[in-house]
N, C-alpha and C positions, 0 to 999 in steps of 0.2 A: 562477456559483454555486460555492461551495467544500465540502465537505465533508471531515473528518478520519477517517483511518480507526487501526486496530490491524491489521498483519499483522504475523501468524506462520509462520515459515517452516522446514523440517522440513528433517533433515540432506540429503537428497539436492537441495535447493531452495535452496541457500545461494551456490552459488557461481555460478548461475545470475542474468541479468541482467534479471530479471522487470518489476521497479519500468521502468528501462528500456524495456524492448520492450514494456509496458504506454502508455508515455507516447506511442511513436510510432505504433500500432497503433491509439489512439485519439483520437489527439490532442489533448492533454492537457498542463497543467500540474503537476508536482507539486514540494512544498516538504517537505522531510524534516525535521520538529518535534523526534525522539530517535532514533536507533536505537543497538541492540548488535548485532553481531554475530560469532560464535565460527564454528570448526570444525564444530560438531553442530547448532547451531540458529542462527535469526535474528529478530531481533524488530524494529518499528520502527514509527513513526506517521508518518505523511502527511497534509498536508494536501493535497487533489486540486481542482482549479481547472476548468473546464467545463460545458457546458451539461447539462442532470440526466441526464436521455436517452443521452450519452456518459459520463457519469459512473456511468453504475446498471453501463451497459454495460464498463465498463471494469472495474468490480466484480467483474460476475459472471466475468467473464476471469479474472482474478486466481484466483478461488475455482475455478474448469474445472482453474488449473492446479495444485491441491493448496494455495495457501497462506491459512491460515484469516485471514477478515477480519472483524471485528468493528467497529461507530462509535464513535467516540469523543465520548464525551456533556460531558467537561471539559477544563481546558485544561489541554494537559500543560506546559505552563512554567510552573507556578506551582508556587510553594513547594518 
Protein backbone atom coordinates (compact mmCIF):
# COMPACT_ATOMS: atom_id res chain seq x y z
CA UNK A 1 0.00 0.00 0.00
CA UNK A 2 1.35 3.55 -0.51
CA UNK A 3 0.19 6.56 0.86
CA UNK A 4 1.41 10.34 0.45
CA UNK A 5 1.76 12.50 3.14
CA UNK A 6 2.56 16.73 3.87
CA UNK A 7 5.12 17.02 6.71
CA UNK A 8 5.87 19.99 8.45
CA UNK A 9 8.66 20.40 10.34
CA UNK A 10 9.29 23.25 13.13
CA UNK A 11 12.77 24.86 13.72
CA UNK A 12 13.99 22.70 16.48
CA UNK A 13 12.99 19.40 13.93
CA UNK A 14 14.89 20.34 11.06
CA UNK A 15 18.22 19.12 11.40
CA UNK A 16 17.01 16.18 12.91
CA UNK A 17 16.90 12.83 10.79
CA UNK A 18 13.22 11.90 11.33
CA UNK A 19 12.05 10.99 7.75
CA UNK A 20 15.06 8.53 8.34
CA UNK A 21 14.68 6.88 11.58
CA UNK A 22 10.98 6.78 10.65
CA UNK A 23 11.79 4.44 7.75
CA UNK A 24 14.04 2.09 9.89
CA UNK A 25 11.94 1.97 12.92
CA UNK A 26 9.14 0.76 10.85
CA UNK A 27 10.24 -0.57 8.11
CA UNK A 28 9.17 1.28 5.54
CA UNK A 29 9.62 2.63 2.21
CA UNK A 30 9.67 6.25 1.49
CA UNK A 31 10.04 8.31 -1.95
CA UNK A 32 10.49 12.07 -1.41
CA UNK A 33 7.84 13.63 -4.19
CA UNK A 34 9.26 17.83 -3.13
CA UNK A 35 10.74 19.09 -0.25
CA UNK A 36 12.30 22.62 0.86
CA UNK A 37 14.16 22.94 3.53
CA UNK A 38 15.84 26.15 5.35
CA UNK A 39 17.29 27.02 8.65
CA UNK A 40 13.75 27.70 10.57
CA UNK A 41 11.35 25.38 9.06
CA UNK A 42 11.10 22.18 6.74
CA UNK A 43 8.38 21.16 4.55
CA UNK A 44 8.12 18.02 2.32
CA UNK A 45 5.75 15.22 0.72
CA UNK A 46 6.36 11.54 0.78
CA UNK A 47 5.24 9.10 -0.62
CA UNK A 48 5.26 6.04 2.26
CA UNK A 49 5.16 2.44 0.84
CA UNK A 50 3.98 -0.56 3.38
CA UNK A 51 1.55 -2.54 4.71
CA UNK A 52 -1.52 0.09 6.41
CA UNK A 53 -1.00 -1.12 9.90
CA UNK A 54 2.84 0.07 9.60
CA UNK A 55 2.05 2.71 7.76
CA UNK A 56 -0.89 4.31 10.17
CA UNK A 57 1.88 3.34 12.73
CA UNK A 58 4.64 5.10 11.30
CA UNK A 59 2.36 8.14 11.02
CA UNK A 60 1.27 8.51 14.26
CA UNK A 61 5.40 8.33 15.21
CA UNK A 62 6.08 11.11 13.04
CA UNK A 63 3.27 13.29 14.71
CA UNK A 64 4.43 11.75 18.82
CA UNK A 65 7.57 13.49 17.39
CA UNK A 66 6.21 17.15 17.01
CA UNK A 67 6.12 17.16 13.14
CA UNK A 68 2.66 17.97 11.66
CA UNK A 69 1.43 15.52 9.08
CA UNK A 70 -1.35 15.99 6.91
CA UNK A 71 -2.49 13.45 3.35
CA UNK A 72 -2.06 14.47 0.38
CA UNK A 73 -5.39 14.21 -1.47
CA UNK A 74 -3.33 15.47 -5.30
CA UNK A 75 -0.63 14.89 -7.15
CA UNK A 76 2.18 17.07 -6.37
CA UNK A 77 4.02 16.92 -9.68
CA UNK A 78 1.65 18.24 -11.56
CA UNK A 79 1.55 21.56 -13.18
Amino acid sequence: MKKRVHLVFRTDLVQKPLTWEMSKKFDIIFNVRRAKITEKTGESVLELEGDEPTLDAAIAWLKSQGVHVDPVTHDTMEG
